[in-house]
N, C-alpha and C positions, 0 to 999 in steps of 0.2 A: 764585449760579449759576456754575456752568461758564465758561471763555470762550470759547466755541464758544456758550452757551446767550447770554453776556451779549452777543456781536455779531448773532447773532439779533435779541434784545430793541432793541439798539440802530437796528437795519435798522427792526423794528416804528415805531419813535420819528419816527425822520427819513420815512418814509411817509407817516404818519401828519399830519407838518406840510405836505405838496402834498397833501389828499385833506379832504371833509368829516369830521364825524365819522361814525363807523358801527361797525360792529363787527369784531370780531376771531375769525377760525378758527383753530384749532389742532386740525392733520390727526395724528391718531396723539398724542396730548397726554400719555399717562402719569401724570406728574404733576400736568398743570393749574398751573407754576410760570410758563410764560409768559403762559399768561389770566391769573392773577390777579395778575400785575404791569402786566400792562398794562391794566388794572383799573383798582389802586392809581396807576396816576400818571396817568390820567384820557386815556389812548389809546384806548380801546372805552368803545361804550357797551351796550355787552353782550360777550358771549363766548361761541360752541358749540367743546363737546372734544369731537373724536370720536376712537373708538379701535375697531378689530375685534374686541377680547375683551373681556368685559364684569369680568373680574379688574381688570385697569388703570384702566376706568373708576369701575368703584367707590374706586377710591383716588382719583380725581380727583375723586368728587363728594365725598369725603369733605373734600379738603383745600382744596374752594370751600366748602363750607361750614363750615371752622375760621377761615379768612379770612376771613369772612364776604360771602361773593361767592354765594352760592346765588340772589338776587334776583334776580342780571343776569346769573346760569349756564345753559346746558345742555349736558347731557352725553348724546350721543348713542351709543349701540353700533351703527359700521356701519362696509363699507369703505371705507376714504376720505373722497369728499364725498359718496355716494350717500346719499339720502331728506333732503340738506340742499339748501334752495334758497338760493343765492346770491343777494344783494342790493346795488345799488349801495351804493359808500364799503367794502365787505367789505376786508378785509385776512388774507388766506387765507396761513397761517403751515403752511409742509410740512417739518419739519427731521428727521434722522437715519432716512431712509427712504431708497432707494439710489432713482439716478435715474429707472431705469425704470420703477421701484412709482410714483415721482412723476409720471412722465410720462402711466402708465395711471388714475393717478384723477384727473388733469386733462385728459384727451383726454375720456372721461366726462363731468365734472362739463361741460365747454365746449358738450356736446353736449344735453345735459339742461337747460341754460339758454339763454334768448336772447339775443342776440351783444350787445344795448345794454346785457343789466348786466353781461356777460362783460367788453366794454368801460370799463366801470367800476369794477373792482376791482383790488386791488395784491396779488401776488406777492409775498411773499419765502419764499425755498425754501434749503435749505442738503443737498443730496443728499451718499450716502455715498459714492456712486462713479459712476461714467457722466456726470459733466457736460458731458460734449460732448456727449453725445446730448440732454439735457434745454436744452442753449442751442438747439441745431437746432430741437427743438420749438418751443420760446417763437420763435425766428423765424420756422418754418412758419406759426405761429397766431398773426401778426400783433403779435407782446408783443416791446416791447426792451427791452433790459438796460438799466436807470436807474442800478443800483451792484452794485459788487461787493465782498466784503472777503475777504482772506486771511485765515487765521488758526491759530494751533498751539495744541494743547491737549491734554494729559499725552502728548506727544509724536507725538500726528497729526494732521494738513493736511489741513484745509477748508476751506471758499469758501462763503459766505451772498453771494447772490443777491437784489436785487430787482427787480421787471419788473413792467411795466404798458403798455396796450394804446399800440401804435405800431408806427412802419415803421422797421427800420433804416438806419439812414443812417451807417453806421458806414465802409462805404465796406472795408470786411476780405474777404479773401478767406475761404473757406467753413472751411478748416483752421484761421485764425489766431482767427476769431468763434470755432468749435465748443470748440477746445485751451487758448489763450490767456486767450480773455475779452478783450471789448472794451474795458473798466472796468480790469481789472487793465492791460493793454496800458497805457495811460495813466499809470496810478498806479504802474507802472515804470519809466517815461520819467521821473518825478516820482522817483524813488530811494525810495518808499516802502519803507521796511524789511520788512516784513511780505509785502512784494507780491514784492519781491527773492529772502528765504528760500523764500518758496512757489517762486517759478520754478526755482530751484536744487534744490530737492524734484521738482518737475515733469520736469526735464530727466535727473535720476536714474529717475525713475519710465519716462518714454519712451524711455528709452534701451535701456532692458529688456523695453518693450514692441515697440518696432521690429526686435527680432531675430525678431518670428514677424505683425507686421504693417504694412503696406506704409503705410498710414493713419498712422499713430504714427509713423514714418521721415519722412516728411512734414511732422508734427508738431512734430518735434525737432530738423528744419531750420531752419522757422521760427524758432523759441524760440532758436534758436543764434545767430543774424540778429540780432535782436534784441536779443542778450543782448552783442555784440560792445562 
């Protein structure tokens, strides 16, 4: 896999060891390479893919059942998590979809289920772009960030996320939670390398953003604060 795919995979793992077993979603799956890894090392006890077009998911049913994963598979054609009902211990996997697409099928999916198994399912999401807007939400709707990871991969920066139901207690103001990351904040106090590069991407990225947004200037102050 990818490593953008294998820190995913590895968010799944570390979940997975705070939470009973249960299963595993993979929102938008493609190829169905992180169900059936997480299959194979015995993290779900089942796995639904779902994808909007039924092109993609025929290659995903195709390659659960060359793995021989078709038993503990389904592969659903819908948008998002619509006509999936969410079950405690779920482990809802949203990766390479941009924030917003994420935020809109989980404002949905939150509403279409009752708050006790909402309550009890784990998050990890790794959006293309908007992750300020997508921590805003997980705060809105009562989810805190448990971990975060930076990561590069054939030369672009992302952030895999995981979050599970709670109140933040982060103590960040509203800019440093949405821009920063609560997670990474830490794990750059800690000189993680990875955490470092990303901020240095980040501080390029808002620098350019704050010449036509007041929010992002904000943003860049923080991070500079920080980064001293």
């Amino acid at each position: 896999m990818s490593a953008r795919l294998d820190t995913v995979w590895e968010h799944i793992r570390k979940a997975r060891e705070d939470t009973e077993p249960g299963r595993v979603i993979d929102v938008g799956s493609d190829h169905g390479l992180t169900a059936i890894t997480s299959l194979s090392a015995g993290l779900a006890t089942s796995v639904i893919c779902t994808d909007i077009n039924e092109g993609p998911a025929a290659i995903c049913r195709d390659n659960l059942k060359e793995a021989g994963c078709s038993d503990r598979a389904a592969v659903v054609v819908t948008d998002g998590l619509d006509r999936v009902a969410l079950e405690p211990y779920d482990i809802v996997v949203i990766s390479g979809l941009g924030g917003l697409n994420t935020i809109d099928i989980l404002d949905r999916a939150f509403k279409d289920n009752n708050r006790h198994t909402v309550d009890n399912i784990i998050l990890v999401l790794q959006p293309q772009k908007s992750i300020e807007d997508l921590r805003r939400f997980l705060r809105d709707n009562d989810f805190t960030i448990c971990d975060e990871t930076a990561v590069k991969d054939a030369g672009f920066h992302y952030v895999v996320v995981t979050a599970a139901a709670g109140f933040d207690q982060s103590g960040l103001s509203d800019i440093e939670y949405a821009y920063l990351g609560p997670v990474l904040m830490d794990k750059f106090a800690g000189k993680d390398p990875d955490t470092v590069e990303y901020y240095s991407f980040l501080e390029r990225t808002l620098d350019i953003r704050a010449r036509s947004n007041e929010e992002c200037g904000l943003a860049l102050s923080c991070l500079k604060a920080l980064m001293i």
